[in-house]
C-alpha positions in Angstrom: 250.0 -3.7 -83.5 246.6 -1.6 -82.6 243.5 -2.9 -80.9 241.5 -2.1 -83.3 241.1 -2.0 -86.6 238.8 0.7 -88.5 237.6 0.1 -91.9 235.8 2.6 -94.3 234.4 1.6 -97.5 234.1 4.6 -99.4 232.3 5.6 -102.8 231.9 9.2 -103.9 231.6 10.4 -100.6 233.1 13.8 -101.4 230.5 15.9 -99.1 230.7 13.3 -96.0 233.9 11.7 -95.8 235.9 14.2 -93.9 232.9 14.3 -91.3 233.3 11.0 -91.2 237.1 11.0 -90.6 236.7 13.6 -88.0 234.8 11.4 -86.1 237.6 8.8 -86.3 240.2 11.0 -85.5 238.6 12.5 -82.6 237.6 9.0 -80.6 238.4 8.8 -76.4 239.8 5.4 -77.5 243.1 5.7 -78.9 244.9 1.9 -79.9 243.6 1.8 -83.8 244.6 2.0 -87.2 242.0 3.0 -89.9 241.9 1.5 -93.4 239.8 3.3 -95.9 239.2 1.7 -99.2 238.5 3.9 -102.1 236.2 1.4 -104.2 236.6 3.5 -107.6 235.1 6.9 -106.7 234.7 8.8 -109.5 234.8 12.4 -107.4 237.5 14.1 -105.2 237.0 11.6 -102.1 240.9 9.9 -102.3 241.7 13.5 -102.7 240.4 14.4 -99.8 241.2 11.6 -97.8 245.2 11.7 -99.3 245.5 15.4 -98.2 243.7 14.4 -94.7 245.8 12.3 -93.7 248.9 14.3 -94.8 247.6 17.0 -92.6 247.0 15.9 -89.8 250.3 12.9 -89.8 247.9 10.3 -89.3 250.5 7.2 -89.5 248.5 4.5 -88.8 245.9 5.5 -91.6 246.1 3.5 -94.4 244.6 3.9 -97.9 243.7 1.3 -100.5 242.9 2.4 -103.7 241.0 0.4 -106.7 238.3 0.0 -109.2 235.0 -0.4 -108.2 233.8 -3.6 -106.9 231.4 -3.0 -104.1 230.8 -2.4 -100.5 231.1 -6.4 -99.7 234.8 -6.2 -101.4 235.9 -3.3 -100.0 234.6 -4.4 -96.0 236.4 -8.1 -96.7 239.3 -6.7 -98.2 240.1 -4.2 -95.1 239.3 -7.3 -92.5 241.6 -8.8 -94.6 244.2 -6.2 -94.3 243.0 -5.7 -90.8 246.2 -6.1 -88.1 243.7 -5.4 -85.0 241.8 -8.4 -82.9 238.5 -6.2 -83.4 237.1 -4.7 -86.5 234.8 -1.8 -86.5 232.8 -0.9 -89.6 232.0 3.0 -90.7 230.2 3.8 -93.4 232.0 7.1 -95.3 228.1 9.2 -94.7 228.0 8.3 -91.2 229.6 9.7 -87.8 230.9 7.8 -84.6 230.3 9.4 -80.9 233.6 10.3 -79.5 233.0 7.4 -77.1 232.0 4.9 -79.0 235.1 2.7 -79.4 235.5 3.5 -75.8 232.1 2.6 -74.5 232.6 -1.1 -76.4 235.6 -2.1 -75.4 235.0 -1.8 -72.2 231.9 -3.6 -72.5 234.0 -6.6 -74.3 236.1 -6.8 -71.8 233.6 -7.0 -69.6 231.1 -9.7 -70.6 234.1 -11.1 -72.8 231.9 -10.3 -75.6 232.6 -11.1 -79.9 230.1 -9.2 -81.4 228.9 -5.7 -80.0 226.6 -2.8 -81.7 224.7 -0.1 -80.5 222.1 2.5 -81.4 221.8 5.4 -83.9 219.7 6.7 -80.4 219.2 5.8 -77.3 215.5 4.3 -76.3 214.0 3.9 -72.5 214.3 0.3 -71.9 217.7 -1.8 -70.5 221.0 -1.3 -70.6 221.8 -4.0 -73.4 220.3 -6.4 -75.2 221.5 -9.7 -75.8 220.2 -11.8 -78.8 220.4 -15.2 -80.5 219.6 -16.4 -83.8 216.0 -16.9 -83.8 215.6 -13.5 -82.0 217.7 -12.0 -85.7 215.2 -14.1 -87.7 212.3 -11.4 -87.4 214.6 -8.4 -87.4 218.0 -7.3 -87.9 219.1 -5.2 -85.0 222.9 -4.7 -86.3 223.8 -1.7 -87.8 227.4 -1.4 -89.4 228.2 1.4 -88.3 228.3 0.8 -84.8 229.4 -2.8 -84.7 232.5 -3.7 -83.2 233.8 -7.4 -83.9 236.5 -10.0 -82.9 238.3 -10.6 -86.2 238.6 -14.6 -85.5 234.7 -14.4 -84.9 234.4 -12.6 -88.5 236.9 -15.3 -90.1 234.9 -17.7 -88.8 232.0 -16.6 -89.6 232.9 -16.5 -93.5 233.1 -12.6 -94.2 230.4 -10.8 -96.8 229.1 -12.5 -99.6 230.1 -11.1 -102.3 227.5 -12.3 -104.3 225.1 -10.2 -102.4 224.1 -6.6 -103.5 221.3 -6.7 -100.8 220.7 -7.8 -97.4 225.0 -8.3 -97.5 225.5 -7.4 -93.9 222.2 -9.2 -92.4 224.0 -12.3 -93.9 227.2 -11.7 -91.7 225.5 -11.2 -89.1 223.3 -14.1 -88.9 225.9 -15.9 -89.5 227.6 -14.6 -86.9 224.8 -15.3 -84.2 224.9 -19.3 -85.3 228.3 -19.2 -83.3 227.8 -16.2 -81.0 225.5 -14.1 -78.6 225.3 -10.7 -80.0 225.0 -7.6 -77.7 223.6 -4.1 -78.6 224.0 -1.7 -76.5 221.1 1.4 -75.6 223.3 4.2 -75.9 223.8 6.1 -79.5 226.8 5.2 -80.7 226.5 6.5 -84.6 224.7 9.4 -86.8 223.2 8.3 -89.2 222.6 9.7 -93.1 218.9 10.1 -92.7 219.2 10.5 -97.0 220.3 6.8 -96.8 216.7 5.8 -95.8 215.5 7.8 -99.3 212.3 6.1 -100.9 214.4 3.8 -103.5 211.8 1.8 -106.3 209.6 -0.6 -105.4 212.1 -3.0 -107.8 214.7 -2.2 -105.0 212.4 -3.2 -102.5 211.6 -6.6 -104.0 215.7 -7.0 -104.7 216.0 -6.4 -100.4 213.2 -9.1 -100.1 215.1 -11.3 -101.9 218.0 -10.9 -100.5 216.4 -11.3 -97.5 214.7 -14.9 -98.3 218.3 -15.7 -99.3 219.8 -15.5 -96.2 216.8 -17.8 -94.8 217.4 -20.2 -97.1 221.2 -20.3 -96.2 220.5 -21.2 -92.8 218.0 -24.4 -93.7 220.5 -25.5 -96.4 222.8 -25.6 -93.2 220.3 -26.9 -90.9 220.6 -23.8 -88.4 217.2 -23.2 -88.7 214.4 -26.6 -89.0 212.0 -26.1 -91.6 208.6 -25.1 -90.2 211.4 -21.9 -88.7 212.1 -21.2 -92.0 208.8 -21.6 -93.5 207.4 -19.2 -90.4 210.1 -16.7 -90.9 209.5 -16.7 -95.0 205.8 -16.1 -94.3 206.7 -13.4 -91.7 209.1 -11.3 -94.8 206.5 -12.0 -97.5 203.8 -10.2 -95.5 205.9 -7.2 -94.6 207.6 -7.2 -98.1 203.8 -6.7 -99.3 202.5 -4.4 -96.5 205.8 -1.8 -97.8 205.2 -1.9 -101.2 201.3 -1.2 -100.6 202.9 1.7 -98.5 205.1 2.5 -101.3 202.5 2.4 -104.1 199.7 4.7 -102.0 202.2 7.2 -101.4 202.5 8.1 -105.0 198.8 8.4 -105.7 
């Protein structure tokens, strides 16, 4: 049984995914398996990954194929599947650092740590950070990609919400942070797909603001959060919700 499990949700991501593979393949840190569910690509991606992992005898790579039913699905049904203690999350356009699986597990052994992310670069400041829930409340500093998890924590925690099409993996991860510290560290661990930060509508914005209000309201139904919190924090979206969508609007004029 490895370490740690890898999961890649993956979605026509013909031009990236083998990039994205390479960076698997070529990690310090060697006790893994990789699970990469195809969630109904329409391209050559299962092609791609199939003759991949042929090539290069990859036997603890696994492959799920299936029709398409979303990013959520896909990450719960690989933690799911998941043999590893620790689950690691890459999305199919983004790249690891060689290190990167390295670099966190010795810092979970360490400070005997649950939850553990990093940067997409690193920034003059500390070493690590180490934050609570109300420090997540204002801002998400998790980003999938470079998050490495204890699979009882995720369990726990009650995976992805399905329901969700936005604001999905802020969810977990407040969620997670009602139960457990959660460490970034300041060293880049990922690349990211700058194209993934592309304008989008100003509906899609409002769609992420909900989302994001949702996940507020989650935590006063379960009385993580008192009410004059979650009024404060509702405010505190509202106002940058409208201050990127005046953004948004005088760009086009």
């Amino acid at each position: 049984m490895k370490t740690v499990s890898v999961i890649v949700p993956i979605y026509n991501a013909s031009n990236s995914i083998i990039d994205c593979m390479d960076s698997i393949r070529h990690q310090t840190y060697r006790d893994y398996e990789v699970i990469l569910i195809n969630d109904g690509s329409t391209d050559d991606s299962l092609i791609k990954v199939q003759n991949y992992i042929k090539q290069y005898q990859l036997v603890d790579w696994h492959v799920i194929s299936r029709e398409n039913l979303g990013v959520s699905h896909s990450r719960n049904e690989g933690i799911c599947t998941a043999q590893g203690e620790y689950i690691a999350f890459l999305d199919s356009d983004d790249m690891w650092d060689k290190r990167k699986l390295e670099r966190q597990m010795a810092f979970v052994k360490e400070h005997d740590a649950s939850v553990v992310g990093g940067k997409f670069g690193k920034i003059n400041g500390s070493a690590y950070w180490k934050y609570q829930l109300n420090d997540l409340l204002y801002h998400n500093y998790v980003l999938t990609s470079t998050v490495l998890i204890r699979k009882n924590a995720i369990m726990e925690a009650g995976l992805f919400d399905e329901t969700m099409r936005y604001s999905e993996d802020y969810n977990l991860w407040l969620k997670l942070a009602t139960r457990y510290p959660i460490y970034i560290l300041n060293e880049q661990l990922a690349i990211y797909d700058i194209l993934k930060q592309g304008g989008g509508l100003s509906s899609h914005l409002w769609s992420m603001e909900k989302g994001e209000l949702s996940n507020y309201h989650f935590l006063k139904k379960h009385n993580y959060i008192s009410s004059i919190s979650y009024i404060k924090v509702c405010i505190y979206s509202l106002s940058k919700f409208m201050l990127r969508l005046i953004k948004r609007v005088g760009k086009r004029r």
